[in-house]
C-alpha positions as CSV (number, residue, x, y, z in Angstrom):
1,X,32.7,15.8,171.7
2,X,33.0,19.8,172.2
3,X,33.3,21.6,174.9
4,X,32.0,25.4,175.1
5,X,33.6,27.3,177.9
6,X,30.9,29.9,177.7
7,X,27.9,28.1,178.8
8,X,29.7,24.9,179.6
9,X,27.3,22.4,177.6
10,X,29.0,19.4,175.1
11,X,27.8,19.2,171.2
12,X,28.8,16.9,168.8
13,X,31.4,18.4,166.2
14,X,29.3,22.0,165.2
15,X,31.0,24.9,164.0
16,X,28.9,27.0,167.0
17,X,28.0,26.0,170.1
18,X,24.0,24.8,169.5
19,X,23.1,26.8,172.8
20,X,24.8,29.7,173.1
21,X,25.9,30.0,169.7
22,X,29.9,30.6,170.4
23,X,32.5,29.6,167.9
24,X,35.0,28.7,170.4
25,X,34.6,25.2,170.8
26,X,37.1,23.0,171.8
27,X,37.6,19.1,173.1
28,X,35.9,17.9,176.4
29,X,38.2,17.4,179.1
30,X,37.1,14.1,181.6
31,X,37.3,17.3,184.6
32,X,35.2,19.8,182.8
33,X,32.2,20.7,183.9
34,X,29.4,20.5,181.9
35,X,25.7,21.0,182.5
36,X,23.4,18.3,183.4
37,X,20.6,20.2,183.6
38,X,18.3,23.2,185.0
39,X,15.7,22.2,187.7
40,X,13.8,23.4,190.4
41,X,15.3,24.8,193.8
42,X,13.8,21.6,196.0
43,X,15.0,18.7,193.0
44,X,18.3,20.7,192.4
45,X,18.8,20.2,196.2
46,X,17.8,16.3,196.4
47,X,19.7,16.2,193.2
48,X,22.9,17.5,194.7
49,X,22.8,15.6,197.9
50,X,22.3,12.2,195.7
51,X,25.2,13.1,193.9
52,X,27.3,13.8,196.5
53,X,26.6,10.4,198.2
54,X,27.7,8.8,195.1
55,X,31.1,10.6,195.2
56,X,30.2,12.4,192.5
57,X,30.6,16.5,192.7
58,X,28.0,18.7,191.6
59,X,27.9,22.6,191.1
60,X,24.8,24.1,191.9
61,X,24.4,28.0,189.8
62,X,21.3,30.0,189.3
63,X,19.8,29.1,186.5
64,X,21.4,31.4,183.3
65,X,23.3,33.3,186.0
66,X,20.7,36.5,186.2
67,X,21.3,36.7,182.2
68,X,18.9,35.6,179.5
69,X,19.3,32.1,178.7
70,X,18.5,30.6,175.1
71,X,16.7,27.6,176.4
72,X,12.7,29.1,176.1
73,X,10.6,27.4,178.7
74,X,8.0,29.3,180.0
75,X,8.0,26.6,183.3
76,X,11.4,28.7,184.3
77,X,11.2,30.0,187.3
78,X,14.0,32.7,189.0
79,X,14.4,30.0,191.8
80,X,15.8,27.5,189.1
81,X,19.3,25.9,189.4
82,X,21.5,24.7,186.6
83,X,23.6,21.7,187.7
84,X,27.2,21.2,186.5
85,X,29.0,17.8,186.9
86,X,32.4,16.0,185.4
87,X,32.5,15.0,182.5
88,X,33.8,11.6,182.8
89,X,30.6,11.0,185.5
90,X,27.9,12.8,183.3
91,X,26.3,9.3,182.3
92,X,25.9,8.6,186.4
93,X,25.2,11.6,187.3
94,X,22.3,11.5,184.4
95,X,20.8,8.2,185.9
96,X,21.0,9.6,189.4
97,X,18.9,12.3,188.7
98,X,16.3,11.0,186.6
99,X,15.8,8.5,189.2
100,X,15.6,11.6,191.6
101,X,13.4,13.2,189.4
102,X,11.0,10.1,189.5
103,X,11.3,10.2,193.3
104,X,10.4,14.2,193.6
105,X,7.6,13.8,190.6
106,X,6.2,10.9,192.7
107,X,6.5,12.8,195.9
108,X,4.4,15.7,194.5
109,X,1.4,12.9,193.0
110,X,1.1,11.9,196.8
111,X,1.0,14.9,198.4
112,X,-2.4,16.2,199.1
113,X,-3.6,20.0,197.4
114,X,-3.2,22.6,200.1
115,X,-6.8,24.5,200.5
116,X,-5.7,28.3,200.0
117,X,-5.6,29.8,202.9
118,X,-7.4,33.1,204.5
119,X,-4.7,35.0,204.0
120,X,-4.4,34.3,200.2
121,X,-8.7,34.7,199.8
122,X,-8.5,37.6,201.3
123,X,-5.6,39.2,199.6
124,X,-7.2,38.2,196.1
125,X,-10.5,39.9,197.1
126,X,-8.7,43.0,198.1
127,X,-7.1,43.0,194.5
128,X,-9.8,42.9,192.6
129,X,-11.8,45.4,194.6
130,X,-8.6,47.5,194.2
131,X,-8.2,46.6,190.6
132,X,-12.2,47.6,190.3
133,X,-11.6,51.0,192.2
134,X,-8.8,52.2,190.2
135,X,-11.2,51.4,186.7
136,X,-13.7,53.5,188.5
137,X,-11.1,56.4,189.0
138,X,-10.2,56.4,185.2
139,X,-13.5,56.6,184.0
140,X,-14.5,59.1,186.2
141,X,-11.4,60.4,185.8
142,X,-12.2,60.8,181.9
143,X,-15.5,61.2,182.5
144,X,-14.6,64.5,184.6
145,X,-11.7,65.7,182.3
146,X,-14.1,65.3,178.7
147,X,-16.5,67.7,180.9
148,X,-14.1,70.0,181.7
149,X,-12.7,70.4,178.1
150,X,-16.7,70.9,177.1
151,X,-16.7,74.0,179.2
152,X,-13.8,75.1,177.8
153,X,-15.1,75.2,174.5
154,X,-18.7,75.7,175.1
């Protein structure tokens, strides 16, 4: 296995780093980190704590640090977290958090839909009577300047 030092992810013998595409590749040391995955802010959390009951030590980054990541999922969110563990305990850590993953996903089937609240009704009916005002100020707004340019010419 490879290591790339760039975005810290492990590929099989590849010229370039399938990810992030750099040519500096080199062996996989048992104490490098390497990414397990990206996640949500709430499972990167149970995530981390699982791990670190186990023993096992876990990094917890924002997800593609600010920059543009290669991965294209339009499910990312800015909250998300990329988690980084070992090497030698990436296999663990991997069974940890899909088990965590099935505990969160489970957690979210029994929790009941929130009603939207007042606040949110009423802020959605402001912006659309907003968004309807400011299309009636561009056609009048038009409306008034195609007149004008009429008189000029007229």
């Amino acid at each position: 296995m490879l290591y790339c030092s760039k975005c810290r992810a492990i590929c099989d013998n590849a010229a370039r780093c399938p990810n992030c595409r750099n040519p500096k590749l080199r062996p996989v040391d048992p104490e490098d980190l390497v990414l397990l995955h990206s996640a949500d802010l709430y499972t990167a959390q149970q995530v981390q704590e699982r791990l670190a009951l186990d023993g096992i030590r876990c990094q917890v980054e924002d997800f593609a640090k600010g920059g543009v990541s290669c991965f294209y999922d339009s499910q990312v969110m800015p909250t998300d977290k990329s988690l980084y563990v070992p090497y030698r305990q990436l296999e663990e850590a991997r069974v940890i958090s899909a088990q965590v993953g099935r505990e969160v996903e489970h957690e979210m089937e029994q929790a009941p839909p929130e009603p939207p609240g007042a606040k949110r009704i009423i802020g959605e009916i402001l912006s659309v009577v907003v968004f309807l005002l400011l299309i009636m100020a561009a056609v009048f707004g038009a409306d008034a300047a195609a007149n004008w340019l009429k008189g000029l010419f007229a």
